[in-house]
C-alpha positions, 0 to 999 in steps of 0.5 A: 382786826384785833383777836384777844385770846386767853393764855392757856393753863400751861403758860400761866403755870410758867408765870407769865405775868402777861394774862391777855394777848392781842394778836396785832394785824402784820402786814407784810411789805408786798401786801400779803395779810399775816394776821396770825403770825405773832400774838402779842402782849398788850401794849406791843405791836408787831409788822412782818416787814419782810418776806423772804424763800428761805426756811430760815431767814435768820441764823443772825440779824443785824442793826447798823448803817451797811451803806454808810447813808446815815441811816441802819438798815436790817441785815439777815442770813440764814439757810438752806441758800446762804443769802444775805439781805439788807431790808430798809426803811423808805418812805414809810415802806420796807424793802429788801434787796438781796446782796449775794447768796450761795456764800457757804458756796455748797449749791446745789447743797445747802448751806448757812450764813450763820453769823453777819456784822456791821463794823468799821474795820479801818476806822475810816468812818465807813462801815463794812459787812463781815459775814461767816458761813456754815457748811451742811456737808462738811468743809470750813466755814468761810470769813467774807468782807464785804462793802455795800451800797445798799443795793449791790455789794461793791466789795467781796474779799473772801478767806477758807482758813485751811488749817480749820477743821470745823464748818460752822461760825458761832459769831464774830468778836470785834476790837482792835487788839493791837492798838494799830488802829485797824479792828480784829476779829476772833470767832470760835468755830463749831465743830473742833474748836478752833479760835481763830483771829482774822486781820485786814489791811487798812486798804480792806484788800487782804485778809490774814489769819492764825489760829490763837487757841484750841477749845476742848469741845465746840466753839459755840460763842465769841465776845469781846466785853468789859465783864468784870468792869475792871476798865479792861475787856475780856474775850467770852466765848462758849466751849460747848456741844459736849455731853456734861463738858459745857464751859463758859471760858472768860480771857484776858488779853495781855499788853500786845492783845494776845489772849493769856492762856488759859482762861482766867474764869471758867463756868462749869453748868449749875448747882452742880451739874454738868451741861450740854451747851451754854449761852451767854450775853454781856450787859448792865441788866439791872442797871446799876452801871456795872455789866453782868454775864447772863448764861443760858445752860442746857444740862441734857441735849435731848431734854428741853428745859433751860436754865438763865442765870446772871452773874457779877464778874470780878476774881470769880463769877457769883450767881446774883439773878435767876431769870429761869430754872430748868423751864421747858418753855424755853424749848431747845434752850439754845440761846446763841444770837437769841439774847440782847440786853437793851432798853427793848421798851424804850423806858429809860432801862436795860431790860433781857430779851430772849427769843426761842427755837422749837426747830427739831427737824433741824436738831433731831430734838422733840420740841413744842415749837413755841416761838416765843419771845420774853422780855427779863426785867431786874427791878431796885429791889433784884427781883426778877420778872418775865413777859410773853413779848410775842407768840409766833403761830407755828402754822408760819415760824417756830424759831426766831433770831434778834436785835434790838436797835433803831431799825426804822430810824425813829429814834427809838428802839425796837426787836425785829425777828427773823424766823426759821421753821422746818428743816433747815436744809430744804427750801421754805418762807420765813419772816421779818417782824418788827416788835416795838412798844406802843 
């Protein structure tokens, strides 16, 4: 059945472009009718594909081939269990497996699988899992390797750095540093600030680390990206989670791959102001060949507006595109693993999709619980403009995490969402949508 409803005043003064949305029939892979989950713009569909006992099914979602049969699968971690599920697409059904659970290794406790990629390690054309943890209780964060064959794991390597005093893993950056044939990888870590690097043995049997530079606040990202197309990545990473102390912190690697400290650019909030927390992706957003650093600040932690805000890159960082300005739309205005840049409607171009959180249960911060989605498009000319992809129902989901990628194997892109409502650390349901053009 096909609802229209009316956006209401407050989001047309957001200028949403989008004045009617159609809320799509979601049908869950067990049968179950979520009608109501997700409002979409016109022209969009969306299909909860998957079901999963965990008030956040997602703190990251993953497009990519974990069991090296040719074809992506969907992976998700989240909390309060730590689980990591694998969700595939088979004779036009969907199902999920779950691989393992309890990895923050906390039970009874909670804990968080926070961060979760595809990658090949040793370059011998098959791929791994790596996955970070997140300790509610305190504790480091544990570094697993993982191997898969879709239904159980086939391999479990797992790695608790002592030295690391932090407990929460803000994402993975993957290259091979060295030029040894075998990728590293470097995670700044929630709480201290420690950027550590991880290297495994072309077996995949052992794991080793060392810590290669110290943040002054948080580690809240890690990426590894070409920002300023000179030919040569760079390391990005967030320093953040500190009152008006917000840095976005870009590095060189010198010739044997070590990081040159210290940083070569720093990005210290906007207009003038301090800030709170910085998100930040790396991508070409307005197609013209040449990637931008698109950041999302937040100036005050218990006031929820955002700004974004794209950059070109070279001997410094030049603002060239807002895509918000203190907008309370985008609710907590934490964007980590919540911004891609990618051909989301499959026309050819990069556009900036953006999901939101609304979970103050879990922040202890008041929030509208939006749920939203947008999708940021830069035209020839530079002018920006925003749609309302999807509007979760808060009845059901108020956050929800992404990807963009072929995730059913049509050959096209599509987002799929993994939502969170709640407090984190207790038990709930959440969801996986698929979100695709028409």
């Amino acid at each position: 059945m096909i609802f229209i409803q009316i956006l209401n005043f407050k989001l047309m003064k957001c200028y949403v472009l989008s004045l009617l949305l159609v809320v799509v029939s979601c049908v869950q892979a067990n049968r179950d009718n979520y009608s109501d989950l997700a409002t979409t713009a016109s022209g969009w569909n969306a299909e909860v594909i998957a079901t999963i006992d965990q008030s956040y099914g997602g703190w990251d979602v993953e497009i990519g081939d974990a069991d090296n049969d040719g074809l992506n699968e969907i992976l998700i971690t989240g909390c309060p269990d730590s689980k990591l599920a694998v969700i595939k697409k088979s004779n036009k059904n969907w199902d999920m497996t779950i691989l393992a659970e309890d990895l923050a290794q906390t039970h009874p406790n909670p804990g968080m699988g926070l961060t979760v990629k595809v990658v090949d390690l040793n370059n011998d054309g098959k791929n791994e899992i790596i996955l970070g943890t997140g300790q509610e209780h305190g504790g480091t964060a544990w570094f697993y390797l993982l191997q898969t064959d879709g239904k159980i794991l086939t391999k479990k390597l797992a790695l608790r750095p002592d030295y690391n005093t932090s407990s929460f893993t803000h994402n993975f950056a993957i290259k091979d540093l060295d030029g040894d044939g075998l990728n590293e990888v470097i995670s700044a870590y929630c709480g201290g600030g420690e950027i550590i690097r991880y290297d495994i043995d072309r077996e995949l049997n052992q794991i080793e680390s060392r810590k290669i530079h110290h943040l002054s606040g948080s580690g809240e990202e890690s990426m590894i990206a070409d920002v300023d197309n000179d030919g040569e990545q760079e390391y990005l990473t967030s320093n953040s989670f500190r009152h008006k102390a917000a840095k976005v912190e870009i590095y060189e690697f010198d010739e044997t791959g070590e990081l040159v400290i210290p940083a070569r650019i720093i990005l210290e909030g906007f207009d003038g102001r301090g800030c709170f927390y910085a998100s930040l992706t790396v991508g070409d957003v307005d197609n013209d060949g040449s990637n931008e650093l698109i950041v999302g600040w937040k100036e005050e932690q218990k006031i929820n507006k955002g700004t974004v805000l794209g950059y070109k890159v070279d001997s410094t960082a030049c603002k060239v595109y807002t895509f918000a300005h203190q907008d309370e739309t985008l609710d907590l205005s934490y964007f980590e693993k919540m911004m891609e840049i990618a051909d989301v409607d499959n026309d050819g171009k990069n556009e900036l999709v953006l999901s939101t959180r609304g979970d103050n249960v879990s922040e202890f911060i008041s929030s509208d619980h939006h749920g939203y989605v947008f999708m940021f498009k830069v035209d020839d000319q530079g002018a920006v403009s925003r749609e309302l992809l999807v509007d979760l129902n808060e009845k059901y989901a108020e956050s929800s995490w992404l990807a963009v990628g072929d995730a059913d194997n049509d050959g096209e892109n599509e987002i799929v969402l993994a939502t969170g409502k709640g407090d984190r650390t207790k038990p709930g349901t959440s969801y996986v949508v698929l979100v695709e053009k028409e």
